[in-house]
Biopython code that builds the backbone (N, CA, C, O; Angstrom):
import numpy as np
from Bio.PDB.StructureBuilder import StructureBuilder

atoms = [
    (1, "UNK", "N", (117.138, -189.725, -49.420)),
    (1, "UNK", "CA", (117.371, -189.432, -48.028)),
    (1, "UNK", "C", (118.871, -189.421, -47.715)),
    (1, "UNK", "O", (119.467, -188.599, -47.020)),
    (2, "UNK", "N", (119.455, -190.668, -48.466)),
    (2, "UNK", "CA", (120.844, -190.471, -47.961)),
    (2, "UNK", "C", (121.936, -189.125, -48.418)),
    (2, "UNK", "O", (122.928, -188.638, -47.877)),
    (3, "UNK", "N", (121.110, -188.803, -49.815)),
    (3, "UNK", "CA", (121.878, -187.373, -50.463)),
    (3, "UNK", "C", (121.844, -186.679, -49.330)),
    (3, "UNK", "O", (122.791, -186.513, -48.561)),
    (4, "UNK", "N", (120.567, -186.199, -49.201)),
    (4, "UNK", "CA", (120.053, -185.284, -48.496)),
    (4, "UNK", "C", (121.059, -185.158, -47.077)),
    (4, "UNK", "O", (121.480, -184.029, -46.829)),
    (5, "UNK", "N", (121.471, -186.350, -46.095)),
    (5, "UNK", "CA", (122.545, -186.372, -44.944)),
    (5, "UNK", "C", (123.353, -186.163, -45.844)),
    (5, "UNK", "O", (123.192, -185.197, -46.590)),
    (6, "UNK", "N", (123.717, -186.457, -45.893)),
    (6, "UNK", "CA", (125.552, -186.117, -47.218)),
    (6, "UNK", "C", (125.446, -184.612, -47.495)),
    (6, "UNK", "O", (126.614, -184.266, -47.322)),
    (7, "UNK", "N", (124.698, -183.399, -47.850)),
    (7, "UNK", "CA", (124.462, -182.521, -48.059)),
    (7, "UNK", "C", (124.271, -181.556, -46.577)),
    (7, "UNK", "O", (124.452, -180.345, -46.704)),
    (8, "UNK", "N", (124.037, -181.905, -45.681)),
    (8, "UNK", "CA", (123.959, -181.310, -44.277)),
    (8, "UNK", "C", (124.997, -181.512, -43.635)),
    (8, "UNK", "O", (125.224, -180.884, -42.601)),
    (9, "UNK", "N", (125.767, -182.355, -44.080)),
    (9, "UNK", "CA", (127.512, -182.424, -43.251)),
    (9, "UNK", "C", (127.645, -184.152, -42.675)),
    (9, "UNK", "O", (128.776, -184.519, -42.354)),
    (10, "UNK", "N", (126.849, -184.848, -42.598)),
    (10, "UNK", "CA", (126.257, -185.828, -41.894)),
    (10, "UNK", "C", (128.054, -187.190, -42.698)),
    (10, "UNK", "O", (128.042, -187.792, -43.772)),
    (11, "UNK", "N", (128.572, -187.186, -42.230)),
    (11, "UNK", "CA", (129.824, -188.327, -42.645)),
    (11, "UNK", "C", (129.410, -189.799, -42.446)),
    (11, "UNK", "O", (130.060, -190.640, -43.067)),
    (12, "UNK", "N", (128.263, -190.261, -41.539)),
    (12, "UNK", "CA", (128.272, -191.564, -40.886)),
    (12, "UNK", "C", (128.516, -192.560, -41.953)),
    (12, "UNK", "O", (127.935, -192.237, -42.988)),
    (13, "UNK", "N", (129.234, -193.747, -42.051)),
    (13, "UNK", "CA", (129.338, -194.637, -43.126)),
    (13, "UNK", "C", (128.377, -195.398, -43.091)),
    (13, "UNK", "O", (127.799, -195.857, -42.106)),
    (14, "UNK", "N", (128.030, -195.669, -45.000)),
    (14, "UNK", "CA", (127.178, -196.360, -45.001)),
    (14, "UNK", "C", (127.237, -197.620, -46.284)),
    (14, "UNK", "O", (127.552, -197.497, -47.467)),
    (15, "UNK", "N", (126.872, -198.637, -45.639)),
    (15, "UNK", "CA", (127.076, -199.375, -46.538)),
    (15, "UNK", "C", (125.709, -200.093, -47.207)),
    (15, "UNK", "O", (125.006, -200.552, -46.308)),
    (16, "UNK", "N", (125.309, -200.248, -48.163)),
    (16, "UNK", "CA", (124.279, -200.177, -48.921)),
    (16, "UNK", "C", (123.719, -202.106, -49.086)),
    (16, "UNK", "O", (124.469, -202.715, -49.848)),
    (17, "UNK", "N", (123.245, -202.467, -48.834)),
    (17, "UNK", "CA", (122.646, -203.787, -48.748)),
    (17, "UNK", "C", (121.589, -203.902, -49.928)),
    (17, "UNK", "O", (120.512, -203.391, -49.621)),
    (18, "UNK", "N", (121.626, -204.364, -51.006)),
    (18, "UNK", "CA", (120.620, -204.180, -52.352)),
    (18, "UNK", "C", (120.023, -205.740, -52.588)),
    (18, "UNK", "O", (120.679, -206.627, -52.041)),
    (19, "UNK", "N", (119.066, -206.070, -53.206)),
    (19, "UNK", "CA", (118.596, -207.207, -53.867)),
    (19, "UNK", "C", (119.032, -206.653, -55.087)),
    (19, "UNK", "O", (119.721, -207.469, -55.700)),
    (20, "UNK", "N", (118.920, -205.767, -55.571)),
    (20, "UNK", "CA", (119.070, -205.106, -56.913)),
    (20, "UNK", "C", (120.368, -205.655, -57.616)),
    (20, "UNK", "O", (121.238, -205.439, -56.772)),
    (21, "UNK", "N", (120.880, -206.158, -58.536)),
    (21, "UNK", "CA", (121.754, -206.575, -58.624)),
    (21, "UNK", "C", (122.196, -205.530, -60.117)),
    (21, "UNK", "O", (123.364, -205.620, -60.495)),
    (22, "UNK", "N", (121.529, -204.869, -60.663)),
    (22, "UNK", "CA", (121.861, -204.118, -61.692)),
    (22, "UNK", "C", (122.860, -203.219, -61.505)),
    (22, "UNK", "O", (122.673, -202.460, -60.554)),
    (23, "UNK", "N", (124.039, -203.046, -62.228)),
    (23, "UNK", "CA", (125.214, -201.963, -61.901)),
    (23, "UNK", "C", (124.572, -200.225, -61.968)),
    (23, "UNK", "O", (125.038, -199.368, -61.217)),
    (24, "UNK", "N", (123.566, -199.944, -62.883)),
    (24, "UNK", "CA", (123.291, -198.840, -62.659)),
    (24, "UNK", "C", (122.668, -198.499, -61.273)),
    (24, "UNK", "O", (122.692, -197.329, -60.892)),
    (25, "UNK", "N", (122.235, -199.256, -60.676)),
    (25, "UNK", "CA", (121.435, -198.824, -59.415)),
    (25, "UNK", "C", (122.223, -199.222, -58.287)),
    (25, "UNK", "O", (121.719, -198.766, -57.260)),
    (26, "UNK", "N", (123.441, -200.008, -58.029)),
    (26, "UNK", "CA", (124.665, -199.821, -57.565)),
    (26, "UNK", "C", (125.358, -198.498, -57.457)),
    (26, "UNK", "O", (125.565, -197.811, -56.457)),
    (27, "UNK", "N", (125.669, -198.298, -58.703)),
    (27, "UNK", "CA", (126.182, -196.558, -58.748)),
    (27, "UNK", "C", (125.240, -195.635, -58.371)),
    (27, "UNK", "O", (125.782, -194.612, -57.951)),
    (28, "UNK", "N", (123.726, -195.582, -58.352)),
    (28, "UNK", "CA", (123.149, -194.884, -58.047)),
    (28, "UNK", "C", (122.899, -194.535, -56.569)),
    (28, "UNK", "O", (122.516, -193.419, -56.215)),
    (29, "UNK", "N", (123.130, -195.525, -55.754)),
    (29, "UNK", "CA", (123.222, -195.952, -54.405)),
    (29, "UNK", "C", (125.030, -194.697, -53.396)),
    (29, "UNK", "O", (125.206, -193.870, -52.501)),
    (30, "UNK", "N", (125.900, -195.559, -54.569)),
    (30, "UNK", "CA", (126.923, -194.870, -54.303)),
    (30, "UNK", "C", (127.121, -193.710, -54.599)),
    (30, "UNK", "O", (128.112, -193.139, -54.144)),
    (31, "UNK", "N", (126.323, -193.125, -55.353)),
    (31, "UNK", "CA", (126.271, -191.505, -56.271)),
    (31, "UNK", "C", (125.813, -190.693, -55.299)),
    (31, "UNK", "O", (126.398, -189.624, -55.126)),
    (32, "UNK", "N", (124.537, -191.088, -54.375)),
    (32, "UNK", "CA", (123.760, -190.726, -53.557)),
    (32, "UNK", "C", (124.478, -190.594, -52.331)),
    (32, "UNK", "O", (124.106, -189.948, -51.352)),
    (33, "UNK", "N", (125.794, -191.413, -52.478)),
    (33, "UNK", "CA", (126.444, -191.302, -50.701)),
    (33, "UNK", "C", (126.795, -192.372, -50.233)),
    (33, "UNK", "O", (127.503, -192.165, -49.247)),
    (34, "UNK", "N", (126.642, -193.565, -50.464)),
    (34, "UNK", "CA", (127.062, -194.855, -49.607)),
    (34, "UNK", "C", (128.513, -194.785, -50.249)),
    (34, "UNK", "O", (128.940, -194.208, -51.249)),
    (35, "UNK", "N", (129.062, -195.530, -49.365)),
    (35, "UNK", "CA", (130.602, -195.528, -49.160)),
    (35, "UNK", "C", (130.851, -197.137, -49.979)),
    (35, "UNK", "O", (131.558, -197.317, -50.971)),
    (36, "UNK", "N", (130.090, -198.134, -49.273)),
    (36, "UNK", "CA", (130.255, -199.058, -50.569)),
    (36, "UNK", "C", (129.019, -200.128, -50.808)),
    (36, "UNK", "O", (128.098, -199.868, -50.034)),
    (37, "UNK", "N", (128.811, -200.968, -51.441)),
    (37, "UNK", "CA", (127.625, -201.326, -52.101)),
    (37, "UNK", "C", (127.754, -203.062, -51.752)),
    (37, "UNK", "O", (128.767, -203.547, -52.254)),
    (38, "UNK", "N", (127.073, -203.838, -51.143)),
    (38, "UNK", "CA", (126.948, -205.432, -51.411)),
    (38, "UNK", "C", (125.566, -205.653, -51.901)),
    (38, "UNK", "O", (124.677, -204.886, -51.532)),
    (39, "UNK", "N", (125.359, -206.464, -52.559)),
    (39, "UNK", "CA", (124.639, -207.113, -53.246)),
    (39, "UNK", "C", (123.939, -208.165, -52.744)),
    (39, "UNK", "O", (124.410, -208.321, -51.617)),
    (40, "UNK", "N", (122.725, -209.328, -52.996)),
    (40, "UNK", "CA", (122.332, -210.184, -52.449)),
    (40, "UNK", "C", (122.252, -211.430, -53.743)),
    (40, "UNK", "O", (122.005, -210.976, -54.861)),
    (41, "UNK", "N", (122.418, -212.717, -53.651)),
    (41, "UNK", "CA", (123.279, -213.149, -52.006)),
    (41, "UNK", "C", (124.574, -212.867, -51.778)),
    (41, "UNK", "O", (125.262, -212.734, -52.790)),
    (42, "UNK", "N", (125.087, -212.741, -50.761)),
    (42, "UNK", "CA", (126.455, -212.308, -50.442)),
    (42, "UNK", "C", (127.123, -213.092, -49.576)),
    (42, "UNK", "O", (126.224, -213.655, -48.951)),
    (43, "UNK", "N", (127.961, -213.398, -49.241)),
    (43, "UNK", "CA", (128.751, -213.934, -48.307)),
    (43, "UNK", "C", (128.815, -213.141, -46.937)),
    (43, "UNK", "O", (128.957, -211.925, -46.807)),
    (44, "UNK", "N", (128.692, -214.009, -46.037)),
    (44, "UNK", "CA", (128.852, -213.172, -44.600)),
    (44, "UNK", "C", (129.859, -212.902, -44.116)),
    (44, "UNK", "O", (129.908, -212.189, -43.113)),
    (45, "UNK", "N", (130.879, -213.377, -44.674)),
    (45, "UNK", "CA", (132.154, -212.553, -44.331)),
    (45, "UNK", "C", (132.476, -211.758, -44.970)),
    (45, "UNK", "O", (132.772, -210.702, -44.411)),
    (46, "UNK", "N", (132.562, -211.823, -46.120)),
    (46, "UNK", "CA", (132.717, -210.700, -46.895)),
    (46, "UNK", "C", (132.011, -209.589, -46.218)),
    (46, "UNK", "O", (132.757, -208.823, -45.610)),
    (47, "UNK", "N", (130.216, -209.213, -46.167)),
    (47, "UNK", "CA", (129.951, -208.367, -45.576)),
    (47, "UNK", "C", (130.377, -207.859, -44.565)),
    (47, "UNK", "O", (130.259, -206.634, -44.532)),
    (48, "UNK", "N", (131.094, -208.600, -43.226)),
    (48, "UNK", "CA", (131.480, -208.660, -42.114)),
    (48, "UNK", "C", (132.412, -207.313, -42.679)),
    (48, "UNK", "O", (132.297, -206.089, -42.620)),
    (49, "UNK", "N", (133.301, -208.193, -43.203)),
    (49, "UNK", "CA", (134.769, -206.993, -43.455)),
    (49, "UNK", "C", (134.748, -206.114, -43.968)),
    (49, "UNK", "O", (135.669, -205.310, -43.826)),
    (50, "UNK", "N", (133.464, -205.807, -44.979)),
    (50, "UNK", "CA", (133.616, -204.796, -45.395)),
    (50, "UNK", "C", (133.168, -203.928, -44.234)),
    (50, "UNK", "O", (133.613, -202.782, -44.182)),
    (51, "UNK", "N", (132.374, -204.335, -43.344)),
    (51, "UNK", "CA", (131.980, -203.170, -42.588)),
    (51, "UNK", "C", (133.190, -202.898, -41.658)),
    (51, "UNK", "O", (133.492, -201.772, -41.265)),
    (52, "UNK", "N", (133.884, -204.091, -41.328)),
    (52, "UNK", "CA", (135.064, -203.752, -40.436)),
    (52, "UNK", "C", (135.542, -202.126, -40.862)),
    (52, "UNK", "O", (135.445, -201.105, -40.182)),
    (53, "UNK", "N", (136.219, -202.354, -42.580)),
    (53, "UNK", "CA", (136.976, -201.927, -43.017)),
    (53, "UNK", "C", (136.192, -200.390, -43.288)),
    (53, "UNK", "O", (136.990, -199.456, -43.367)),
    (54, "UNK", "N", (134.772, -200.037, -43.435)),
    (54, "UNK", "CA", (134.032, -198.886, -43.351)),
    (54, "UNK", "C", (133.935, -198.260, -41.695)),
    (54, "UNK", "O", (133.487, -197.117, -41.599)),
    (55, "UNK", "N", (134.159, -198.657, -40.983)),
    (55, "UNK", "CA", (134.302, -198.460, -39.573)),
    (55, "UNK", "C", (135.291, -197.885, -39.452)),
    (55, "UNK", "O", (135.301, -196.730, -39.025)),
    (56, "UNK", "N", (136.508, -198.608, -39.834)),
    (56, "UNK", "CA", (137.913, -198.626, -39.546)),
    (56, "UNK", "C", (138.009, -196.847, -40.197)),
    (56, "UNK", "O", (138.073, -195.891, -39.424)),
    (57, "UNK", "N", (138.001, -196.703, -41.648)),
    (57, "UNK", "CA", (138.206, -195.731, -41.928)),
    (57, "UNK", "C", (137.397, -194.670, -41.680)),
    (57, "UNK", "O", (137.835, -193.640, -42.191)),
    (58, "UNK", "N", (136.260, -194.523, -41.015)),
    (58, "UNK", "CA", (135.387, -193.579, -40.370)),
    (58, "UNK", "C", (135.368, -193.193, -38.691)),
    (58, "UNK", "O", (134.658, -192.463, -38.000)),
    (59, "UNK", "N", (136.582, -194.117, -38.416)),
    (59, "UNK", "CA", (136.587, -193.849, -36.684)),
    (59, "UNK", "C", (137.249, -192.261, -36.585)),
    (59, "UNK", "O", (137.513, -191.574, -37.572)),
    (60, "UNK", "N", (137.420, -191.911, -35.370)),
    (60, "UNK", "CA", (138.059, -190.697, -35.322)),
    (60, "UNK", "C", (139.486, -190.691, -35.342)),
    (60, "UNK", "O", (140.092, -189.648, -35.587)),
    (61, "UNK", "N", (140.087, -191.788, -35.102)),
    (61, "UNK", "CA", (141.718, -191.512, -35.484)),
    (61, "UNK", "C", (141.837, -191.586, -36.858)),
    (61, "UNK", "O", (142.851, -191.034, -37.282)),
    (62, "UNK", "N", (141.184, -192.050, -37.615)),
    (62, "UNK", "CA", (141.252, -191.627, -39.203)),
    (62, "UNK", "C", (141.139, -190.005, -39.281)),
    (62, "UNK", "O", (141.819, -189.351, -40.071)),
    (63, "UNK", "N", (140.431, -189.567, -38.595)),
    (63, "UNK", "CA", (140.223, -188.118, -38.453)),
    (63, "UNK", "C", (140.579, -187.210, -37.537)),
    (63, "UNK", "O", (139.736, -186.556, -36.923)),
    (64, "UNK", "N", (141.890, -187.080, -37.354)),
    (64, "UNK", "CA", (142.475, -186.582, -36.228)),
    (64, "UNK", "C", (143.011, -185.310, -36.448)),
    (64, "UNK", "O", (143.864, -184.832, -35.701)),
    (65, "UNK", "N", (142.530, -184.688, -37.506)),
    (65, "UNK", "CA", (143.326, -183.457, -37.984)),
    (65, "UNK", "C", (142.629, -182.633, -38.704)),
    (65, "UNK", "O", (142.265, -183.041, -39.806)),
    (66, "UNK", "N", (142.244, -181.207, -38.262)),
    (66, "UNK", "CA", (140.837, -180.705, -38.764)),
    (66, "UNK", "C", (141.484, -178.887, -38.899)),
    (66, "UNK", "O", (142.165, -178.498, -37.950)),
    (67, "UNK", "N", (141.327, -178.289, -39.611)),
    (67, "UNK", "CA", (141.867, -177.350, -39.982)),
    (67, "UNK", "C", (140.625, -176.498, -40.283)),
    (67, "UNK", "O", (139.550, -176.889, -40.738)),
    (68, "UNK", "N", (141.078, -174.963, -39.854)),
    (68, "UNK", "CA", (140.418, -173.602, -40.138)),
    (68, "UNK", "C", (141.425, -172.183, -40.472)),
    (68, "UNK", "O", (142.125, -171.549, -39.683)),
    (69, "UNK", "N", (141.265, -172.031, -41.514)),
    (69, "UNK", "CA", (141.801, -170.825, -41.808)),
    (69, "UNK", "C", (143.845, -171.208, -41.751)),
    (69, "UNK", "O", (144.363, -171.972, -42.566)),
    (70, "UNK", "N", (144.704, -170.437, -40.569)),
    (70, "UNK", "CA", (145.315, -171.051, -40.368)),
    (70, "UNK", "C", (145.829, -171.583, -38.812)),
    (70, "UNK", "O", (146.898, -171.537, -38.205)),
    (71, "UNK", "N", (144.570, -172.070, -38.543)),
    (71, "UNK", "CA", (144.577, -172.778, -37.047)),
    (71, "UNK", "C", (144.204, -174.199, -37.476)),
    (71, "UNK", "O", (143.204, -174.300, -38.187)),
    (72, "UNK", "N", (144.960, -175.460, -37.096)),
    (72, "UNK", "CA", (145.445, -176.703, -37.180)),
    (72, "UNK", "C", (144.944, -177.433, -35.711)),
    (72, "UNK", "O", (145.571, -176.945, -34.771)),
    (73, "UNK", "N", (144.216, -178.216, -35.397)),
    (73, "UNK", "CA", (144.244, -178.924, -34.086)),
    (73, "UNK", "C", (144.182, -180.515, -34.523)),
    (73, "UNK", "O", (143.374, -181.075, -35.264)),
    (74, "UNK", "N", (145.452, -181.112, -33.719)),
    (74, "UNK", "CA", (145.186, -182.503, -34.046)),
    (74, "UNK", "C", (144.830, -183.097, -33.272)),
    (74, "UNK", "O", (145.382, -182.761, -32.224)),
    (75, "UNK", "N", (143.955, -184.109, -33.099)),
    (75, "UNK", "CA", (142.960, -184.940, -32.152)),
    (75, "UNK", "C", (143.754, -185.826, -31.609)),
    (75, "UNK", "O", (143.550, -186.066, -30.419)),
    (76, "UNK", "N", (144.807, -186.515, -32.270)),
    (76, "UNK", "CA", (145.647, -187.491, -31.461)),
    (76, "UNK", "C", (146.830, -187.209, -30.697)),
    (76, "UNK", "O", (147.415, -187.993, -29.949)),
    (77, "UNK", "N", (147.145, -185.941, -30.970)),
    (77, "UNK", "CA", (148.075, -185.543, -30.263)),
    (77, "UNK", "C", (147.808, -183.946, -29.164)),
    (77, "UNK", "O", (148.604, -183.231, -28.556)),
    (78, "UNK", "N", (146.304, -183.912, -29.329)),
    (78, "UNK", "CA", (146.151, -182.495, -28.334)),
    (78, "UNK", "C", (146.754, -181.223, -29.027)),
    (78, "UNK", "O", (146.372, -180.203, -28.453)),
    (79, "UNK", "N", (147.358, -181.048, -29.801)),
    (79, "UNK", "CA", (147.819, -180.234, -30.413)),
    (79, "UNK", "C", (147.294, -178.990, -31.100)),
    (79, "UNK", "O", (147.229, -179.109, -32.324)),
    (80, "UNK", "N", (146.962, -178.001, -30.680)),
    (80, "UNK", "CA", (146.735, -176.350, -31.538)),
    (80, "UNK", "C", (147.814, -175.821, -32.040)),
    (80, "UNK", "O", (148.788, -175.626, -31.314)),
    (81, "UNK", "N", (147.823, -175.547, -33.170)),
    (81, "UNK", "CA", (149.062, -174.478, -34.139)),
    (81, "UNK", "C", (148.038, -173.779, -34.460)),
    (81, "UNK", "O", (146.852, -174.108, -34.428)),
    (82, "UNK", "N", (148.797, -172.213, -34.962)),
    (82, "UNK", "CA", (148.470, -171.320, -35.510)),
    (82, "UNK", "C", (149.464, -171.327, -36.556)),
    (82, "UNK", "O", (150.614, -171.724, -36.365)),
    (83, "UNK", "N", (149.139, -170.998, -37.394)),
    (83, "UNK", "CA", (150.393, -170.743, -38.653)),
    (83, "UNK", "C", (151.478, -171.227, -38.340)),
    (83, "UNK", "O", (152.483, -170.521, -38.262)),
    (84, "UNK", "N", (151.492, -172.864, -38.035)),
    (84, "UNK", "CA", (152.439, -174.039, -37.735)),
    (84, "UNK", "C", (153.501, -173.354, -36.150)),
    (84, "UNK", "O", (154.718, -173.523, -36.087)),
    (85, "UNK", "N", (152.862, -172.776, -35.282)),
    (85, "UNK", "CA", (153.374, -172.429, -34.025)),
    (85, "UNK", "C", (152.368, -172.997, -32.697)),
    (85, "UNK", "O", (151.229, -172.553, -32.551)),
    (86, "UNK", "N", (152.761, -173.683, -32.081)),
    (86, "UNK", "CA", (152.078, -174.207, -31.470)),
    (86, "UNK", "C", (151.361, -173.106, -30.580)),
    (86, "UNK", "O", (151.658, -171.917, -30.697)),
    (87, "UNK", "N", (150.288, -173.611, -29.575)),
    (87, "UNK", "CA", (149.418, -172.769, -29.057)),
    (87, "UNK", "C", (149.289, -173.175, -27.654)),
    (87, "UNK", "O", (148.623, -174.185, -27.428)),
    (88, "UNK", "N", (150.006, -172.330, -26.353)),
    (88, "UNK", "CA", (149.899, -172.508, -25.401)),
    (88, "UNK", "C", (148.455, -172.591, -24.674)),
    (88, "UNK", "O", (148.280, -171.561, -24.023)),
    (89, "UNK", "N", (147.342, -173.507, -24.573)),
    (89, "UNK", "CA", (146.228, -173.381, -24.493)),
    (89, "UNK", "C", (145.800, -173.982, -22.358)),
    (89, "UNK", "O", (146.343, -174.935, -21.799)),
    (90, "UNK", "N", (144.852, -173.135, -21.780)),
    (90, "UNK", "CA", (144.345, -173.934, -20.852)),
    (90, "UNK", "C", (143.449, -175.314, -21.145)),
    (90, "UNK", "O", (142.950, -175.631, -22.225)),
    (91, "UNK", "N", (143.391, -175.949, -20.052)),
    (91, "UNK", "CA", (142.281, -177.187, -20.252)),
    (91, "UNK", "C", (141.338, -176.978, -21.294)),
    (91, "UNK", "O", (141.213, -177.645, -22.321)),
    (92, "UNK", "N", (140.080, -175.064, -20.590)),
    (92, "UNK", "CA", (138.961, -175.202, -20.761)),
    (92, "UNK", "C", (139.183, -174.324, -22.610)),
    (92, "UNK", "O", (138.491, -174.397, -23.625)),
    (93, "UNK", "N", (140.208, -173.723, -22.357)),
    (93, "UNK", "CA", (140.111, -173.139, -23.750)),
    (93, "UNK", "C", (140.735, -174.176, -24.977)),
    (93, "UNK", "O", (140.362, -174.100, -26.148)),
    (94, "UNK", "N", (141.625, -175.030, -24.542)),
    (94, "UNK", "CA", (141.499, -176.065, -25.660)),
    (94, "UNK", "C", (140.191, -176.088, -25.639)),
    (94, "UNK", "O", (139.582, -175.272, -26.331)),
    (95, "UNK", "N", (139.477, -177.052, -24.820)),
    (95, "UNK", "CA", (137.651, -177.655, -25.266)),
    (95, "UNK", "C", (137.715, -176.418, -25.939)),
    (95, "UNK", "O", (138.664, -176.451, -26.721)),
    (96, "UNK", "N", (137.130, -175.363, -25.974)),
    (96, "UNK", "CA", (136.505, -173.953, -26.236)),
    (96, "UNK", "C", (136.694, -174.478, -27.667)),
    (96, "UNK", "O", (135.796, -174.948, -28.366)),
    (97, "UNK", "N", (138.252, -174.306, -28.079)),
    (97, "UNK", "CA", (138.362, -173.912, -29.558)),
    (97, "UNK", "C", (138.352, -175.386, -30.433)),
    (97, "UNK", "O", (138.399, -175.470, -31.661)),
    (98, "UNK", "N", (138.287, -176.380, -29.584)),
    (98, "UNK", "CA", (138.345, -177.772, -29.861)),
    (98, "UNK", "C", (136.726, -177.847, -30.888)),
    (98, "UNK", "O", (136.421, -178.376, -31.957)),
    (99, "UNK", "N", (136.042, -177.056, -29.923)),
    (99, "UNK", "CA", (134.361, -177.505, -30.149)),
    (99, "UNK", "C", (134.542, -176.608, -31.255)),
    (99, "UNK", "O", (134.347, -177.094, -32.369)),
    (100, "UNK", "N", (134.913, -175.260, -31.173)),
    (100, "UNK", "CA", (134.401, -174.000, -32.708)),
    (100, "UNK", "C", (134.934, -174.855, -33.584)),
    (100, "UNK", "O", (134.306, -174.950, -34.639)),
    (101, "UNK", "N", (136.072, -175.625, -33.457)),
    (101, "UNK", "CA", (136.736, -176.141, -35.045)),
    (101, "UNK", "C", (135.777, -176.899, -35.650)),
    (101, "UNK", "O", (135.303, -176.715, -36.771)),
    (102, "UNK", "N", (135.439, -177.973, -34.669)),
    (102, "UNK", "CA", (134.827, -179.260, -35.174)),
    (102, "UNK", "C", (133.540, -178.639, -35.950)),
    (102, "UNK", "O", (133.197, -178.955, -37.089)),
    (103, "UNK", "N", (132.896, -177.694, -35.108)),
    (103, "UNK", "CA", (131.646, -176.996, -35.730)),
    (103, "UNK", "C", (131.477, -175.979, -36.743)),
    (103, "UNK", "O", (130.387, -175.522, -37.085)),
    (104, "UNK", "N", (132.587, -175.650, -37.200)),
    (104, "UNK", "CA", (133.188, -174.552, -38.123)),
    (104, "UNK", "C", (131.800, -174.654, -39.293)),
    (104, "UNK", "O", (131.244, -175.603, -39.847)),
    (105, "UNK", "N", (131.626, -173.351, -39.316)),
    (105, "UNK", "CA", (130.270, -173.493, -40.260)),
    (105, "UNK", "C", (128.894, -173.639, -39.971)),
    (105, "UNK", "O", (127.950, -173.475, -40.744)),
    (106, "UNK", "N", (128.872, -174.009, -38.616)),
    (106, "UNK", "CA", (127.567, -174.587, -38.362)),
    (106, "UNK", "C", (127.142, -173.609, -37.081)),
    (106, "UNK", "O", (127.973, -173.195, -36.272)),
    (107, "UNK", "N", (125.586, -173.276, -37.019)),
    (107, "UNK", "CA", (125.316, -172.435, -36.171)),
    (107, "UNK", "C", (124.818, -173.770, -34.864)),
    (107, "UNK", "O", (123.990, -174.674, -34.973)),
    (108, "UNK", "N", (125.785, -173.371, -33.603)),
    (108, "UNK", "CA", (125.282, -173.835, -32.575)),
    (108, "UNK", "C", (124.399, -173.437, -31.410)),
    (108, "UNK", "O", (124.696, -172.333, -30.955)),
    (109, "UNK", "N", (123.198, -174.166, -30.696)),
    (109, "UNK", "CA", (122.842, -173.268, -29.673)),
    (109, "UNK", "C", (124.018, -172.629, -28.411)),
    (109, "UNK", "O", (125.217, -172.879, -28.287)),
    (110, "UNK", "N", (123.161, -171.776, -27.628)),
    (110, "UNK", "CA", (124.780, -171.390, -26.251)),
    (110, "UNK", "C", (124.374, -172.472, -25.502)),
    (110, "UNK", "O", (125.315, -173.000, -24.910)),
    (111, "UNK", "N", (122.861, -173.201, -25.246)),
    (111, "UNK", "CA", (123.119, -174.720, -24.659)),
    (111, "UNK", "C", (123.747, -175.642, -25.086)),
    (111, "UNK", "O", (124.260, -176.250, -24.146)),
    (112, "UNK", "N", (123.963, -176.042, -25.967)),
    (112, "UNK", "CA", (124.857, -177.178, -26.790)),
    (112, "UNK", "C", (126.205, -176.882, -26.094)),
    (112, "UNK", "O", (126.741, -177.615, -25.262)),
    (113, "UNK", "N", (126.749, -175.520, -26.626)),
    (113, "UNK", "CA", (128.264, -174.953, -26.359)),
    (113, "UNK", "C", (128.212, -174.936, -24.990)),
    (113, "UNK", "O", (129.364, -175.040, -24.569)),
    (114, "UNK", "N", (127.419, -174.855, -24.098)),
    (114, "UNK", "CA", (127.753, -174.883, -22.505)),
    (114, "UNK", "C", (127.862, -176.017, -22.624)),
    (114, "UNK", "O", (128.977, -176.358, -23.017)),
    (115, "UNK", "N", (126.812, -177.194, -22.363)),
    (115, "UNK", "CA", (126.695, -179.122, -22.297)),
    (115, "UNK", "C", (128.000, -179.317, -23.098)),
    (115, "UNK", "O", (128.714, -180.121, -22.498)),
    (116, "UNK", "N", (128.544, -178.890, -24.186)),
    (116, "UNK", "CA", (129.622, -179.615, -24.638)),
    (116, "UNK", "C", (131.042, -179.331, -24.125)),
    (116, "UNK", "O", (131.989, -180.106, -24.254)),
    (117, "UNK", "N", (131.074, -178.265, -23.594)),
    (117, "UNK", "CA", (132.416, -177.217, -23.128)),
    (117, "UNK", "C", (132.331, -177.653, -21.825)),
    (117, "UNK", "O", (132.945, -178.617, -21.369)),
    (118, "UNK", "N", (131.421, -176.800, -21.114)),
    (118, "UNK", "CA", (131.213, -177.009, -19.624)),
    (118, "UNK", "C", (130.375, -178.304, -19.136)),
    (118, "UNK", "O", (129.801, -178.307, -18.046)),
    (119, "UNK", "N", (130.359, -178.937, -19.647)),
    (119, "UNK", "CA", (129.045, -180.178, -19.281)),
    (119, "UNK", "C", (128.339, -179.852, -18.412)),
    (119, "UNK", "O", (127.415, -180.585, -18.059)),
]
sb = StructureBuilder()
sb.init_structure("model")
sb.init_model(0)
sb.init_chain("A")
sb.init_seg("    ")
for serial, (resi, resn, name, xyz) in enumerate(atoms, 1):
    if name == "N":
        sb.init_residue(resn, " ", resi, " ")
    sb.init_atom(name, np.array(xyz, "f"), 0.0, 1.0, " ", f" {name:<3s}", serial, name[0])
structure = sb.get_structure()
């Protein structure tokens, strides 16, 4: 199941909680898509942080910079370039091209793209 999200675009982090204590089925866990693997018994802090630290690197300012072709938009700074020239954009046409980037590849309904553009 977890391949299977990993294969549809699906990023959410995941961290894998096992009784299994065998290294092959560790890697098999992580092969499949988990980001990282604890074991049982474990320490509760340890688990704690690791999830901190799987959070941390899956938030969106880890991901603030998403590229198509040669159009560039960075999330933390509002920013559109075209072939490293910035892009004089309105409010609604940033959203506009904000949403095609993020979705690049993916067929959306025109309800989605209205609710997400126009709310």
């Amino acid at each position: 199941m977890l391949l299977t999200l990993r294969n549809i675009g699906k990023r959410t982090p995941v961290l894998i909680l096992s009784a299994l204590g065998a290294v092959d089925e560790r890697v098999r866990g992580l092969r499949a898509g988990g980001d990282d693997c604890v074991t049982n018994p474990f320490d509760s802090l340890e688990f704690m942080a690791r999830q901190k630290v799987l959070l941390h690197r899956h938030s969106p300012a880890a991901h603030s910079l998403f590229s198509v072709g040669d159009l560039t938009f960075n999330t933390s700074t509002h920013r559109m370039e075209r072939a490293g020239q910035a892009l004089d954009l309105k409010p609604r046409e940033y959203s506009l091209l904000e949403f095609m980037i993020r979705h690049s590849g993916q067929v959306v309904t025109r309800t989605r793209l209205l609710e997400s553009v126009w709310n």
